[in-house]
C-alpha positions in Angstrom: -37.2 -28.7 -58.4 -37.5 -31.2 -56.3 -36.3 -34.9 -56.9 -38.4 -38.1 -57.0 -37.0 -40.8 -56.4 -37.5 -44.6 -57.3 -36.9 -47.5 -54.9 -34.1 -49.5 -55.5 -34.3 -52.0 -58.0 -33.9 -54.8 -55.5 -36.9 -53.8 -53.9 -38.8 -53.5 -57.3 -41.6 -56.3 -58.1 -39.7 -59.5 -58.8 -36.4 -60.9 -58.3 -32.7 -59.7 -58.5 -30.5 -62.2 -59.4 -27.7 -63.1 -57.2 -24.6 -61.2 -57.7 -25.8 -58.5 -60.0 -24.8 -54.9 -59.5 -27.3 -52.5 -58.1 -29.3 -50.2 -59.9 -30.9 -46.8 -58.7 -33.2 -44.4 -60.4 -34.1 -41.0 -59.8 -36.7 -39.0 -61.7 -36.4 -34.7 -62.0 -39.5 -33.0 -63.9 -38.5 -30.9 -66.0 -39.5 -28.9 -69.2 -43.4 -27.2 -69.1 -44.6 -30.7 -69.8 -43.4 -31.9 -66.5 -41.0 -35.0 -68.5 -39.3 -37.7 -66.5 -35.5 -37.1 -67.1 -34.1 -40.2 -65.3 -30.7 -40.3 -63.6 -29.8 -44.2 -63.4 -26.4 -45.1 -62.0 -25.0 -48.4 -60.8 -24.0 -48.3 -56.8 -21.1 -50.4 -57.2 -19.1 -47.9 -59.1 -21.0 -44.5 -58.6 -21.2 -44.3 -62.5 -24.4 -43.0 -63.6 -26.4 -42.1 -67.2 -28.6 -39.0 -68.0 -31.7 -40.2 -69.9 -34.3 -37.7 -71.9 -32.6 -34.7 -70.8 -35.0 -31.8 -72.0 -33.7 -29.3 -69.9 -32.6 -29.0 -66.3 -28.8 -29.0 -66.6 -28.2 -27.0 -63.4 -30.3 -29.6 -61.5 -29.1 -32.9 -63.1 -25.2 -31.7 -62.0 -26.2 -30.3 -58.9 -28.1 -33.8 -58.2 -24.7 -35.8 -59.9 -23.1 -34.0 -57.3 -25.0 -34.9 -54.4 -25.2 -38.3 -54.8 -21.5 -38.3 -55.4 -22.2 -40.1 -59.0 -20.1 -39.8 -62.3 -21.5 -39.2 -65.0 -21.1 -42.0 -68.3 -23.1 -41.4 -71.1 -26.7 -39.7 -72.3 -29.3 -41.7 -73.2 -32.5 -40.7 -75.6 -35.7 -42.7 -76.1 -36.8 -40.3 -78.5 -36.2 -36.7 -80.1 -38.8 -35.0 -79.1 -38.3 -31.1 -77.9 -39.2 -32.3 -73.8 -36.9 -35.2 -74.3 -34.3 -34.2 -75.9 -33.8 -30.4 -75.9 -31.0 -30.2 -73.6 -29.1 -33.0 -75.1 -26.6 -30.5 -76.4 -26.1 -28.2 -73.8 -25.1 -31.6 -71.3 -23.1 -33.2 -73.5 -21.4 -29.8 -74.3 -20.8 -29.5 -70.0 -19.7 -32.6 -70.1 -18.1 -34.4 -72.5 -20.0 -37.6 -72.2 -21.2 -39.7 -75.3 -24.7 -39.9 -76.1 -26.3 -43.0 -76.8 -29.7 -43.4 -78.7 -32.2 -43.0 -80.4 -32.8 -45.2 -83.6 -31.6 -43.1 -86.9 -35.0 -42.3 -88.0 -35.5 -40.0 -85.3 -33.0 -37.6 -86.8 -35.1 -35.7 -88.8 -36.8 -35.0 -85.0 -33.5 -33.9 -83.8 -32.8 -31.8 -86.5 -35.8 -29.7 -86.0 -35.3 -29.4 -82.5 -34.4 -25.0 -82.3 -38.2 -24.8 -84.1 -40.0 -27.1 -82.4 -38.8 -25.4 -79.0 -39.2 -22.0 -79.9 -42.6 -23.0 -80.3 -42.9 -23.6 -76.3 -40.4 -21.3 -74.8 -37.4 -23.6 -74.7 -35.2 -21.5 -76.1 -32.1 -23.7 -75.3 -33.2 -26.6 -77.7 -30.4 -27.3 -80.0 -30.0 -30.4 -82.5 -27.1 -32.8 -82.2 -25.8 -36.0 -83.4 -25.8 -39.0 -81.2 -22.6 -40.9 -80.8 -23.9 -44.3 -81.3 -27.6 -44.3 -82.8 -29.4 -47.7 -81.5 -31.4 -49.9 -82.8 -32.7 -53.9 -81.6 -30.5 -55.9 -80.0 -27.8 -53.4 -78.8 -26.7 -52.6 -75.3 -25.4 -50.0 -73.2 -23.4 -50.3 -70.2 -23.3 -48.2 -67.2 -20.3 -49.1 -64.7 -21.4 -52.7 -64.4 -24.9 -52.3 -65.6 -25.9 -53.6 -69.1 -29.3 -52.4 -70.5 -30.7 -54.0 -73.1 -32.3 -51.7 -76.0 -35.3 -52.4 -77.9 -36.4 -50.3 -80.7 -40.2 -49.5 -80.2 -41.8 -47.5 -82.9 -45.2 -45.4 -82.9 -45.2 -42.4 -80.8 -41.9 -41.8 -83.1 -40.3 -43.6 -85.8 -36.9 -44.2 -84.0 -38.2 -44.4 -80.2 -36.1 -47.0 -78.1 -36.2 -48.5 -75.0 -34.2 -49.4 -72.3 -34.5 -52.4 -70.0 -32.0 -54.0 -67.2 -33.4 -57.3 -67.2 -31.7 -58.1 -63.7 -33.3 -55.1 -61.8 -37.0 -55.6 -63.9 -37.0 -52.3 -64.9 -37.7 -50.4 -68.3 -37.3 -47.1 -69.2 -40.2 -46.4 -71.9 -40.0 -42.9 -72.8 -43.6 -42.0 -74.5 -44.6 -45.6 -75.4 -46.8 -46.5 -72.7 -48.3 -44.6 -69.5 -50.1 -45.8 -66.6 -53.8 -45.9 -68.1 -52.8 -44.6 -71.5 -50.3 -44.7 -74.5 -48.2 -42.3 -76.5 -49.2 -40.1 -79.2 -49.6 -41.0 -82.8 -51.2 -37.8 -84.1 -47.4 -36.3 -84.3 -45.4 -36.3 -87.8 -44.6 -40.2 -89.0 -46.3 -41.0 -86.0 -47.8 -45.1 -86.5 -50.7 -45.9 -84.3 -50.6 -50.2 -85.6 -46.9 -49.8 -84.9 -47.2 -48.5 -81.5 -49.6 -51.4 -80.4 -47.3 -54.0 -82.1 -44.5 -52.7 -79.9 -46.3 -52.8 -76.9 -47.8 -55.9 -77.4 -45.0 -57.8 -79.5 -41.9 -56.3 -77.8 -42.7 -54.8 -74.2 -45.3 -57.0 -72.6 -43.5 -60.4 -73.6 -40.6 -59.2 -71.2 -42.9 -60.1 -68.3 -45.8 -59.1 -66.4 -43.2 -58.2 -63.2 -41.3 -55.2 -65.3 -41.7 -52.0 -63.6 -41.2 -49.2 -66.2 -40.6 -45.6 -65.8 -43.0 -42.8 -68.4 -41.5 -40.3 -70.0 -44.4 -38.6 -68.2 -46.6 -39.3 -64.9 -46.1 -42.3 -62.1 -44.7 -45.8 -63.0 -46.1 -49.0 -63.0 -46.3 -52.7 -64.9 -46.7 -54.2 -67.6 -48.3 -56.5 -65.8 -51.0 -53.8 -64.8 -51.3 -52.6 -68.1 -51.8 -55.9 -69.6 -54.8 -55.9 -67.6 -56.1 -52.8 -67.2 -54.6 -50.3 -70.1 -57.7 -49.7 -72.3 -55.8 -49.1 -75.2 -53.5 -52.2 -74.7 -54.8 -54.4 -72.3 -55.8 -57.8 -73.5 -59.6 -57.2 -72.9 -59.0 -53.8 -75.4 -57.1 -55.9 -77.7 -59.7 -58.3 -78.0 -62.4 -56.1 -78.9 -60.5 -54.6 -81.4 
């Protein structure tokens, strides 16, 4: 499966500040619904975080390895089967805490076995975070600090995490380029989603990059604009 990867955050849209440590992304597909597990580590110290890993253990070590990184912690936007299935099994390999979501994605969690049985993804398994998050926390990888915001719609407990230095956000299913997440799904909240976006993601700045849980990255900026579910052309009609 091959590995796509992200520029370095320094070469993202908008600024670095001066002194901060590096951050790199990488992005392996994996699970039938092609998900965006995300391998983030900080260059200064080679210590990197796991986040939404649905399945693909042999390939997130093998990459690890490769890049020479250690691993920190799991992160989870949200519990659903493609982002979370393989949560277990990692953490199991590995030993490392895992970090997210907010609390009232458990009941998600806990039905992870049916929900992938359901698609073939036999190796779901529930577990229980080590810290759940919620608005105003942080995380820290080697020197990196990412800020959480909890961002419900798609989910009840679906968080986000953003390094405000590097101008980059880690969405999970919240928004897409062009589109936004589901709603249709148990406790799903269509107003809620919208708030988030609108209230919570856009008001970091037009210059965030974010990375999907799904598909290519792009703005808030560009969504803002052009999103016609979001934008502020979409909003206004509604």
């Amino acid at each position: 499966m091959p590995d796509q990867t992200v520029p370095p955050a320094s070469t993202a849209p908008g600024p670095s500040a001066p002194g901060m440590p590096p951050l790199k992304v990488a992005i392996l597909p994996v699970t039938p619904f092609q998900q965006n597990c995300s391998i983030l580590w900080c260059t200064a110290t080679k210590r990197a975080a796991v986040v939404d890993p649905g399945d693909g253990v042999t390939q997130i070590e093998e990459f690890l390895a490769r890049q020479g990184l250690t691993l920190e912690r799991i992160l989870v936007t949200h519990g659903h089967v493609d982002h979370a299935a393989a949560v277990a099994d990692l953490t199991a390999r590995t030993g490392v805490p895992v970090d997210g979501p907010q609390q009232e994605d458990k009941f998600w969690i806990d039905r992870l076995p049916e929900d992938g049985a359901k698609y073939g993804m036999l190796h779901a398994k529930p577990f229980t975070p080590t810290r759940w998050l919620g608005d105003g926390d942080t995380v820290a990888v080697g020197d990196l600090v990412l800020d959480v915001l909890h961002c419900p719609g798609h989910t009840p407990g679906h968080v986000v995490f953003i390094h405000q230095p590097s101008r980059l956000a880690i969405v999970g299913d919240v928004i897409f380029q062009g589109s936004i997440g589901r709603t249709d799904f148990p406790r799903g909240d269509h107003a809620a989603l919208i708030r988030s976006i609108r209230e919570k993601l856009f008001p970091l700045g037009d210059d965030i990059t974010f990375l999907p849980g799904h598909g290519e990255p792009s703005t808030f900026g560009q969504e803002r604009r052009t999103n016609p579910f979001v934008s502020d052309r979409a909003v206004a009609r509604g």
